[in-house]
C-alpha angles and dihedrals in degrees: 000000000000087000133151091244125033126181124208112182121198129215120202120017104205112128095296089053084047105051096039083057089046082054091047095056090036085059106034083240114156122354106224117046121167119192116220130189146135094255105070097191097054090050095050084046090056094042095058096045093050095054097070101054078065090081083066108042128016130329110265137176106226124167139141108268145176134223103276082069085060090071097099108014115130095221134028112199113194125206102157130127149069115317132231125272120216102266097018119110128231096248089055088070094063097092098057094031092049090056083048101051090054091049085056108037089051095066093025089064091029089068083054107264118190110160131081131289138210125201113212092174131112124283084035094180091052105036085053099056085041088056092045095052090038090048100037091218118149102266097240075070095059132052140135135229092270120173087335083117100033083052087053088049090063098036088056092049101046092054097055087044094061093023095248140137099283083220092063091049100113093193124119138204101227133208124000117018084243152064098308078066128120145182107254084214092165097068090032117115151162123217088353082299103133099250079229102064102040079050095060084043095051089046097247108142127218079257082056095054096038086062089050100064094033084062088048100050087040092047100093087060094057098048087045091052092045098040096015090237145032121239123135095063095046102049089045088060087047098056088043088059095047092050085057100056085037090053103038078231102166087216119153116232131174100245135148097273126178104260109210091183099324110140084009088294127130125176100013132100105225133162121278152117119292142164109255123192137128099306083055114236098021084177153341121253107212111204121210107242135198123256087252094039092045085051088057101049090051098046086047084053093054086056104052085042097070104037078051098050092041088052099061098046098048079050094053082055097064 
């Protein structure tokens, strides 16, 4: 895929492709990004203001597409979807944006589509599975956004916590981009120092570090109830995956990877860490966990097993 020229192309325009695209020019990354949805007029709007940041940056061809242009671009982000009411979960979003991803996954393999795709829409874990089985990709070739905010959340909160650089923060959200989440802080570290170690010397208890993670997972609520949406976390991590797969990079990001027994897991896109380069999830990093923390990650499978079974049944019903 380290190519002269590399297409993205970006499905659904609403604030988080926005604001993705916004990240893409931002960064010189591809140079070539069409903007598909379903609302013209949005997409030509974006196209032409984008364009202008490219003095500035790098040159870019952006322009508001449709899915035929997705025919031999190297990546397809999708945003699309239904976004998320105050009060509302993530998993109660699966029956409208199921219907969606499939709305979207039918024209997108129909132009001729043969890159890799990322999913950026809620539920991540479950839209992802649902774009793998719709496209028939191998799934190293499709994979979603997964706990890659939640992860920066975390990150954020414990540096200013301990008053770091959040970048050299080595601590991961584990399992469904949702509320079954949690912080993997046995295996978290910084500077190769254990997180729970430097916690006990700087006088922050395990209560301490509980509320830090509640207030991480919890975190997109409160930005949803004050701005009525999230967007420019999200579509950073978005851009930082892409970068990866554009770059052949070999980085490991927490993303919503296909587990084939990893943590004891088949069949299921969870969070974790994975290799990510040209060819998409290289591999999985399994993490050791801890028993309690092993404990979480199952119960948060089984979970996501059954909204994802019912899913697709309710689906081979329509």
């Amino acid at each position: 895929m380290s190519k002269l020229h590399q297409k993205v192309a970006l499905i659904g325009d609403g604030a988080v492709g926005s604001s993705f695209a916004f990240a893409m020019t931002q960064q010189g990354l591809a140079e070539e990004l069409p903007i598909i949805d379903i609302v013209k007029k949005q997409t030509t709007g974006d196209a032409l203001d984008l364009e202008d940041a490219t003095a500035f940056t790098a040159p870019k061809k952006i322009y508001s597409g449709d899915y035929s242009d997705c025919k031999d671009a190297d990546v397809a982000v999708i945003t699309a979807g239904a976004p998320q009411k105050p009060g509302e979960t993530r998993l109660q979003l699966v029956g409208k944006n199921f219907k969606i991803m499939k709305s979207i996954i039918t024209p997108l393999m129909a132009s001729g589509f043969d890159g890799i795709i990322v999913v950026v829409a809620n539920p991540v874990d479950i839209l992802t599975a649902a774009a793998q089985k719709f496209s028939g990709l191998p799934k190293n070739r499709v994979f979603g956004s997964g706990t890659s905010l939640d992860t920066a959340r975390l990150r954020v909160a414990l540096g200013k916590r301990l008053d770091v650089d959040p970048r050299d923060v080595d601590a991961y959200i584990m399992a469904e981009h949702g509320d079954s989440e949690f912080a993997a802080y046995h295996e978290a570290s910084i500077a190769g120092k254990p997180l729970l170690q430097i916690a006990k010397e700087e006088g922050i208890s395990q209560a301490d570090l509980d509320d830090i993670e509640d207030k991480t997972i919890h975190k997109a609520y409160d930005i949803i109830n004050n701005k009525g949406a999230t967007f420019y976390g999200v579509a950073t991590c978005a851009m930082r995956i892409v970068r990866a797969l554009l770059h052949d990079e070999n980085a490991v990001l927490p993303i919503s990877a296909p587990l084939n027994g990893e943590y004891g897991v088949k069949d299921l896109y969870m969070g974790t860490p994975a290799v990510l380069n040209a060819s998409g999830v290289k591999k999985v990093v399994e993490i050791p966990l801890e028993d309690s923390e092993t404990e979480k990650f199952h119960k948060s499978a089984d979970t996501l097993r059954k909204i994802l079974n019912d899913a697709f049944e309710a689906d081979s019903k329509n």
